[in-house]
Phi, psi and omega in degrees: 000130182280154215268145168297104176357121190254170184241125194247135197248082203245128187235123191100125181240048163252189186298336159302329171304268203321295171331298146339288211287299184296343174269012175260293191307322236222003164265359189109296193348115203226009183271189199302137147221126212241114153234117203275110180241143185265351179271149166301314128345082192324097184023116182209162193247153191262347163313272226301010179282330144281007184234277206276331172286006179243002160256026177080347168299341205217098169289351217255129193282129185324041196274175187284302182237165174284174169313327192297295201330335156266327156310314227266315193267358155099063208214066164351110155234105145296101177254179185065004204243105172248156175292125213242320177202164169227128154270094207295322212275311158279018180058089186199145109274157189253112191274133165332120196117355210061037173265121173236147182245141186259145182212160197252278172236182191214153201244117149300062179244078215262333210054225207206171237193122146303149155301115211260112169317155083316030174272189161277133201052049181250023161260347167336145175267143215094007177268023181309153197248160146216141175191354183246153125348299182273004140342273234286318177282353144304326192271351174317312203278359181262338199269347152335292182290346178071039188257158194288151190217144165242143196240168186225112160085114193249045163293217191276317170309285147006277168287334172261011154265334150310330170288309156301327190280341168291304167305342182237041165086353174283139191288117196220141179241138162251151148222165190214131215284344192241161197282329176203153192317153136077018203278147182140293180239023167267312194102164202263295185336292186253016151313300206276320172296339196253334188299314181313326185269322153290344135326319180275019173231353178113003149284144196270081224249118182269135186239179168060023175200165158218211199247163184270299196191163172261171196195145174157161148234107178082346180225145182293119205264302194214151182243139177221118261239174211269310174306009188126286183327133178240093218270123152303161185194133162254306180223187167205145177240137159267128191213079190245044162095177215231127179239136184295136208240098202249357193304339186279342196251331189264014193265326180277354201091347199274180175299121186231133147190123202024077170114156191276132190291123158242158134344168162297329182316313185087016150321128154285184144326337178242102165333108191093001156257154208223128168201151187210159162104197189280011189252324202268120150256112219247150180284120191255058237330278173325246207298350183087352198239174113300131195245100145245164189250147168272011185281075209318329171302331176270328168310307163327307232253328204253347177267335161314288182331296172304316155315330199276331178284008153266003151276349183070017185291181177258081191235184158182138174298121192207030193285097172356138169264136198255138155192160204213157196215170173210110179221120183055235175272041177246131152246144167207154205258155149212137169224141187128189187173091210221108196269334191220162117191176194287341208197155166223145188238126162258120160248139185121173159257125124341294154289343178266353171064042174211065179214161171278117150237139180232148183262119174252131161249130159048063186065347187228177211263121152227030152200184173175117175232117183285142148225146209079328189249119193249174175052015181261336215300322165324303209266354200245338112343303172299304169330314206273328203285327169333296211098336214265077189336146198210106186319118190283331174301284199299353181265319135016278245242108166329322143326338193267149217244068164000323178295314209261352162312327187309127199071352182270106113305107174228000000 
């Protein structure tokens, strides 16, 4: 008698789902395969939602695959559909209607939450979050108009919607709780480079304060900041970080702490769950540590990884975390993953915004991000995966060929 088809279960539909879904099929799968989204929307990857789709260069929505394509691979997508509960011990879910679906294993990829301002007149209209496709075309259509716009919080979200909104003419002020853009995970060195290039396009930047409260009648009027200032606003975007989205997996039993706890496998606490993406805090060879990251590269990277260990292969995740921004003409690659170090080294010009920089702990590289400069991000990696102490003079020094530092200490 031949064994019963068995059924894989993918909840949450962004690019780690899609990703997942296409490496299952091309691994062989040949059972029931259901990806279940509360959005209306097909799989779509999410950069381009602060940069070129939301300023309109691009009508066309950022999805993973056409459309054909889950048909074509025999791949269910319930959209518009939420889960409601996971019963682990038969393994089933319960869908919004009172529906339940059954699953052999199962894939967690629910993603992350804007973090929600709490202040007074922060139910006002004209306030926006992004994180969705149909975010990024609301707030497109206020920057469209070239309205004053105040942004709250100059992480990556932040600053490259400060960037666009500048790019299509709008008067945009940031505020921000730190003393400079991005200094959380750049650090004030190269903190103090991103404040310049926004300033240098005509953004207003307040630092050292947040907001008191919003003002406005029935639409957001004015923001008014805990230090005083009282900022005109035709609209506002809020981009004050991301909360990973576990209520459905900690409802369930699994392991939670900031974010749902997995293996290298990307195994959850329960057998045969699964979770990737911006939801999993995942265990990490190379560091030793848990890591999760919010990026698209790790979503990209990790929903393979999570097929195949839901195939029972022998994998683990172990990719350097990778992540890359575009804000007006500066691009730049970072690789690494670097909470402390001694020293920061620029190779390049620094002013001219065509450069490297790297963060050393004890000598040796454990982050490093080109701006401007291609084709290094690789060679730059490899440093950090080496281990290896590395002559800050020669890593300095544009001649010296980044492939050939490892290890050279004098």
């Amino acid at each position: 008698m031949s064994a019963q088809p068995q059924t894989f279960v993918i909840v949450g539909a962004g690019l780690a789902a899609a990703k997942a879904a296409e490496t299952l099929r091309e691994e062989g799968f040949d059972g029931r395969l259901i990806l279940i989204g509360d959005e209306p929307e097909r799989p779509y990857e999410r950069p381009p939602l602060s940069k070129d789709y939301l300023r309109g260069e691009t009508t066309d929505k950022p999805y993973v695959h056409a459309e054909s394509f889950y048909s074509d691979h025999e791949i269910e997508l319930l959209l518009s559909t939420r889960v409601t509960a996971i019963d682990p011990g038969p393994r089933k879910l319960l869908l919004e209607g009172d529906r339940r679906l059954g699953y052999d294993r199962l894939l967690l990829t629910t993603g992350a939450a804007p973090r929600r301002l709490d202040v007074a007149g922060s139910e006002l209209d004209g306030i926006h979050y992004l994180r969705t496709v149909a975010d990024s075309g609301r707030i497109g259509e206020r920057i469209e108009r070239g309205q004053r716009l105040v942004v709250v919080g100059s992480g990556w979200i932040g600053a490259e919607i400060a960037a666009s909104a500048r790019q299509k003419g709008c008067e945009v002020t940031m505020i921000e709780m730190a003393s400079l853009p991005l200094e959380r995970v750049l650090g004030p060195e190269v903190g103090r480079v991103y404040l310049d290039i926004h300033r240098d396009h005509g953004v207003e930047f307040l630092s050292e304060t947040t907001v008191e409260r919003f003002e406005g009648e029935g639409s957001v009027e004015r923001v008014l900041t805990r230090d005083g200032a009282s900022l005109d606003a035709e609209f506002v975007v809020v981009g004050i970080g991301v909360a990973p989205r576990t209520a459905l997996a900690e409802t369930a039993g699994l392991r939670i702490d900031d974010g749902i706890l997995v293996d290298q496998r990307l195994e959850s606490s329960l057998p045969g769950i699964f979770a990737a993406g911006d939801v999993a805090n995942a265990q990490h060879p190379f560091y030793d540590r848990r890591l999760r990251v919010e990026h698209w590269a790790n979503a990209l990277n990790q929903g393979p990884v999570a097929a195949r260990a839901m195939l029972g292969q022998a994998v683990a995740y172990e990719e350097i975390p990778y992540f890359f921004s575009d804000q007006y003409e500066v691009g730049m690659e970072y690789g690494g993953f670097a909470t402390s170090w001694d020293e920061v080294v620029f190779r390049g010009e620094v002013a001219g915004r065509e450069f490297i920089a790297f963060w050393l702990e004890h000598g040796r590289v454990v982050a490093g991000m080109n701006v401007n400069v291609w084709d290094v991000n690789e060679a730059i990696r490899e440093l950090i995966r080496s281990r290896q102490p590395v002559d800050a003079r020669r890593l300095a020094n544009p001649d010296s060929a980044l492939e050939n530092l490892v290890g050279q200490r004098q």
